[in-house]
C-alpha positions in Angstrom: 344.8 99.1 109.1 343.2 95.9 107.3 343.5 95.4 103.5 341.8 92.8 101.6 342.5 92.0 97.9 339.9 90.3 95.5 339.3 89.4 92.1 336.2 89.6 90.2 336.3 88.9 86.0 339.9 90.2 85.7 339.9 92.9 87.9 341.8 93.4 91.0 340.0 95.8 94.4 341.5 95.9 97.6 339.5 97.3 100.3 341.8 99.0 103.1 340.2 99.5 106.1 341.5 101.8 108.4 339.5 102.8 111.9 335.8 103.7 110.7 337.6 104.8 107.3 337.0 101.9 104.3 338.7 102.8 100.8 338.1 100.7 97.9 340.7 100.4 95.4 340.3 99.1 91.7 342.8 98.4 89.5 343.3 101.3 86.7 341.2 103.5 88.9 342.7 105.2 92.3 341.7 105.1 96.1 337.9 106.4 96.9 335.2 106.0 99.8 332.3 104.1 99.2 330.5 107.6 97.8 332.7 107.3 94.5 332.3 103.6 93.6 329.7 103.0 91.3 326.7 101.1 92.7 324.2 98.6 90.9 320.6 99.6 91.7 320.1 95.8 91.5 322.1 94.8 94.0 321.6 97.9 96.1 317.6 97.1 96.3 318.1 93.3 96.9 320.1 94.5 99.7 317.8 97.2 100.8 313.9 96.5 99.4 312.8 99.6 101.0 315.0 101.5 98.7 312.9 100.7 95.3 311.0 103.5 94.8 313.2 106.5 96.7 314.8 108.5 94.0 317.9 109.1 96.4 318.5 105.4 97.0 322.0 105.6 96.1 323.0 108.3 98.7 320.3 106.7 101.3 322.2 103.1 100.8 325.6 104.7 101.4 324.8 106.5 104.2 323.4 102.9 105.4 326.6 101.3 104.7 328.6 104.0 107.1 326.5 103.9 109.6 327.0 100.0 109.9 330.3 100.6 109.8 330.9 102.2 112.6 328.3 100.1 114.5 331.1 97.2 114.3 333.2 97.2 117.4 336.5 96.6 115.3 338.5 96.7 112.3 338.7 93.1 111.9 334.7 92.8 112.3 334.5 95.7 109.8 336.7 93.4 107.5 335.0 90.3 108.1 331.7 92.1 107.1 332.9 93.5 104.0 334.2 89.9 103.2 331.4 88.3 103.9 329.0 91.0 101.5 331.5 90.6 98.7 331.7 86.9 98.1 328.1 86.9 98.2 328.6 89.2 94.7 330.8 86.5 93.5 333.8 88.3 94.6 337.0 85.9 95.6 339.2 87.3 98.3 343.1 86.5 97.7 344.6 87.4 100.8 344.4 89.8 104.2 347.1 91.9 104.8 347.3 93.3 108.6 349.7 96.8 109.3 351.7 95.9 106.4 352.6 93.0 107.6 353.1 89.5 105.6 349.6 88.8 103.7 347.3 85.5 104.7 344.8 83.6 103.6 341.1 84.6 104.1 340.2 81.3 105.7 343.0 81.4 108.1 342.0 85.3 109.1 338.4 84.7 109.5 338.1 81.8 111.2 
């Protein structure tokens, strides 16, 4: 298990990734998959053009975003790519926490 904390206008998510499992956490709000966060159609269409005009693009995008998932051959590639997608939303990760075990910096994990 991988967890990744990062701050975005005040609020705190950590995204625990466990096997083929992600769980988003935001502060004030508890644990969910990817199906209960909520999703911008903006962003979800810049990612996926293809998407404008379906009226199921929410459910179509998600589905996407598993199936990537497990495509990845390993947690810390799953990790790395959920990084990498954040910050490009202006998201800042803090600090990567492995099995518990003492948190490190981003830049020292991915690199």
């Amino acid at each position: 298990m991988i967890q990744a904390c990062f701050h975005l206008a005040g609020d705190q998510i950590i995204v625990e990734v466990s096997g083929t499992n992600v769980m988003f956490l935001k502060s004030g709000e508890g644990l969910s998959p990817i199906d209960g966060l909520k999703l911008s159609y903006e962003g979800v269409i810049k990612q996926f053009p293809d998407l404008k005009d379906k009226d199921d693009w929410r459910k179509i995008a998600i589905s996407r975003f598993k199936e990537h998932i497990k495509d990845l051959p390993s947690e810390t590639t799953r990790i790395k790519y959920i990084i990498e997608d954040l910050i490009q939303h202006n998201y800042v990760c803090k600090y990567i926490q492995r099995q518990g075990n003492r948190p490190v910096n981003p830049e020292v994990f991915c690199n």
